[in-house]
C-alpha positions as CSV (number, residue, x, y, z in Angstrom):
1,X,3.7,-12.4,12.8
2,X,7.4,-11.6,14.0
3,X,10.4,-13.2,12.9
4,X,13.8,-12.2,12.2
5,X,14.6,-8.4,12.1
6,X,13.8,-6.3,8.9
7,X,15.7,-3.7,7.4
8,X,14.8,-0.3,6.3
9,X,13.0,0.4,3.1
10,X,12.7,2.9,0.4
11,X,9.8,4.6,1.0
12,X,8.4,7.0,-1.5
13,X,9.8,10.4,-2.2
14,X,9.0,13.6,-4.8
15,X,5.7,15.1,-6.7
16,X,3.0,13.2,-8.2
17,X,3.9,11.6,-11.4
18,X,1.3,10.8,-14.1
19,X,1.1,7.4,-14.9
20,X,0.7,4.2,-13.2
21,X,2.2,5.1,-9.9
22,X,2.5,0.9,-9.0
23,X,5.6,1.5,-11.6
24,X,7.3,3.0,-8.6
25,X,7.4,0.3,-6.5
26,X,10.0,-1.5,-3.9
27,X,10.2,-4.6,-3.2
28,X,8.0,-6.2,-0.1
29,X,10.8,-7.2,2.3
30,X,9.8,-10.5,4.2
31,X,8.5,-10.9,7.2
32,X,9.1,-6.9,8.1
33,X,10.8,-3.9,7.8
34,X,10.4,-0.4,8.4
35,X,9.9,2.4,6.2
36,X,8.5,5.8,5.4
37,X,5.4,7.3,2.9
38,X,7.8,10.1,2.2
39,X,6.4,13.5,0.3
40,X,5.6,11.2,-2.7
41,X,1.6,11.2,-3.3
42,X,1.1,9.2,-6.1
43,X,-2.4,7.6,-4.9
44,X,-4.8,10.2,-4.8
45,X,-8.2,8.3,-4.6
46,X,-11.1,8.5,-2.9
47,X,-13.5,5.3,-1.3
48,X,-13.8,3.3,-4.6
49,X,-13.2,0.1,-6.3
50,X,-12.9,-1.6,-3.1
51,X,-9.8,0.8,-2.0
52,X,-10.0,2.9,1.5
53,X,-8.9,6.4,0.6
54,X,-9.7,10.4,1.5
55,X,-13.1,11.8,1.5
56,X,-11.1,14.5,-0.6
57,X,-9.1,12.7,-3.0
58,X,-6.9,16.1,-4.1
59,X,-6.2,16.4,-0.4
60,X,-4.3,13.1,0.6
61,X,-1.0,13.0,2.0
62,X,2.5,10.7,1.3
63,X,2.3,7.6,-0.1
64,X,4.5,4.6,-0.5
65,X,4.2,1.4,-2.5
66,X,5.2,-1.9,-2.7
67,X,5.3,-5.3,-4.7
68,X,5.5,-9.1,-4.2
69,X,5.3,-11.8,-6.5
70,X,2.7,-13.9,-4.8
71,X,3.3,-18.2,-5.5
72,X,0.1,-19.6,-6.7
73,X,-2.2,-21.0,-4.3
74,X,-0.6,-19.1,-0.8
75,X,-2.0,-16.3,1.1
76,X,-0.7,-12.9,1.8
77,X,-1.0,-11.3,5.0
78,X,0.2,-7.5,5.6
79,X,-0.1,-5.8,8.8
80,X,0.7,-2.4,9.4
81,X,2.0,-1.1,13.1
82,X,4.4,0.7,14.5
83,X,7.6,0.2,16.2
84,X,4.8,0.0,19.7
85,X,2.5,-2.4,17.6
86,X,-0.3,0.4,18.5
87,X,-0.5,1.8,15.1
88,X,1.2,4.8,12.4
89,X,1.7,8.1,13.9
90,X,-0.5,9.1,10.9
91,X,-4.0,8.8,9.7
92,X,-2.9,6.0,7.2
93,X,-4.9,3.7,5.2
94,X,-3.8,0.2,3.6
95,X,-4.8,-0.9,0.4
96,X,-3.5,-4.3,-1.6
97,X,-4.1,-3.9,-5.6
98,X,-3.8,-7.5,-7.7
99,X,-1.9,-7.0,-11.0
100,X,-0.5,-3.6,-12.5
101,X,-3.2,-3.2,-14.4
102,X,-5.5,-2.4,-11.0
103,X,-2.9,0.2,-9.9
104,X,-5.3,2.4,-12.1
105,X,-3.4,5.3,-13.8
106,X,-2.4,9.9,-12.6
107,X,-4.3,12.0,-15.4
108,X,-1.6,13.8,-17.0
109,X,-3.0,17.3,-15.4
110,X,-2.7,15.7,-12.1
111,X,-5.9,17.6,-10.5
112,X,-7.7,14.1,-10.3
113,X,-7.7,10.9,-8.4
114,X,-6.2,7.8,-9.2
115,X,-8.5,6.5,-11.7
116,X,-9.6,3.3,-12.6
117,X,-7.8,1.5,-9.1
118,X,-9.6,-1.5,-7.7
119,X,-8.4,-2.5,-4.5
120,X,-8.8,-6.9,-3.4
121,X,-8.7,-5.9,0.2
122,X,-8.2,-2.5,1.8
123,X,-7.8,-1.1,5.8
124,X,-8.3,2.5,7.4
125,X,-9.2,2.3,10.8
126,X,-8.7,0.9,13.6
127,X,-5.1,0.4,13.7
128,X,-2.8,-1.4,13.4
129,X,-3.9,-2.2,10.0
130,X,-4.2,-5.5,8.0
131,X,-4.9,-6.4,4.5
132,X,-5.2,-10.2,2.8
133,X,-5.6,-11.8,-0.4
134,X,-5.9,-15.9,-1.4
135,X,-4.0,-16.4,-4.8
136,X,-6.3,-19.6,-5.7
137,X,-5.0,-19.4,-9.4
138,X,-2.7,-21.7,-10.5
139,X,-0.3,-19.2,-11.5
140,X,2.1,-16.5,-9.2
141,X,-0.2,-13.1,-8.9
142,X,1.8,-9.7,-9.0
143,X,0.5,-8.2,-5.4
144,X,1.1,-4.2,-4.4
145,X,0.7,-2.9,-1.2
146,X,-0.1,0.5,-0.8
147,X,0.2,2.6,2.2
148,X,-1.3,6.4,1.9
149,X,-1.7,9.2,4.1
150,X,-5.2,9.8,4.3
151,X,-4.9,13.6,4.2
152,X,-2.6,16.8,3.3
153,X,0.3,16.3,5.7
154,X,-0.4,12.7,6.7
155,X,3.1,11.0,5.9
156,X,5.7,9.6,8.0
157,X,7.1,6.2,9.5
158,X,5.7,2.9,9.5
159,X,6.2,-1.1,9.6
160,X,4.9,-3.7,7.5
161,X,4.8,-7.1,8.7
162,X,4.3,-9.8,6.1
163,X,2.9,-13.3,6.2
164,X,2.6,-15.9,3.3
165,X,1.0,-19.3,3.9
166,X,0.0,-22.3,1.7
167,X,-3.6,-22.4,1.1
């Protein structure tokens, strides 16, 4: 990891929007950059379908989420730290979702979890956190990566640092 300096992202900002909250994403800025879950809290899902959420799904905090157009047969590597490399400042968790589809879909109430998410690789603790996934298709796979405050109040800064190889 490391490499030339990053720039600030968009981070996630607002209510809860019903949906499929991967529609909101920004872009994955390469090899890193800082950002910020915001007050957004668009992935609301508890530990299911491979994804590392709250024991209380109704109860999780900001959220922020991003996409990359993974090149067939590469590897994506996303680490999560700090400015200190030590971690968030926030009980965080890391989740990396394969297609739009797997973002799973807000009920239009909005008293529920994300339903229907399946995660392909997913980090709570310990920090810093890292997530991977192997394209081994012969065609580029749509990745998200989704980092959520694991409770009410959990938000605030972090970095993601970003590594794609050739398998």
């Amino acid at each position: 990891f490391g490499g030339s300096a990053g720039s600030g992202g968009s981070g996630g900002s607002g209510s809860t929007t019903p949906g499929n909250p991967c529609l909101l994403a920004s872009s994955l800025e390469l090899p890193w950059f800082t950002s910020n879950t915001g007050t957004r809290n668009n992935f609301r899902f508890a530990d299911t379908g491979g994804c590392q959420g709250s024991a209380d799904y109704t109860n999780s905090g900001g959220d922020a989420v991003f996409s990359y157009l993974l090149p067939a047969n590469s590897r994506i590597t996303v680490r999560m730290t700090n400015a200190s490399d030590a971690g968030t400042s926030f009980d965080s968790t890391l989740n990396l979702v394969v297609g739009l589809a797997n973002c799973g879909s807000n009920p239009t109430d909005l008293d529920g979890g994300t339903a229907g998410i399946t995660c392909a690789s997913s980090a709570d603790d310990p920090q810093p956190q890292t997530v991977t996934y192997s394209n081994t298709g012969g065609t580029p796979a749509q990745v998200f990566i989704i980092v959520d405050g694991y409770t009410t109040g959990e938000a605030g800064l972090f970095m993601l640092e970003t590594q794609i190889s050739v398998l």
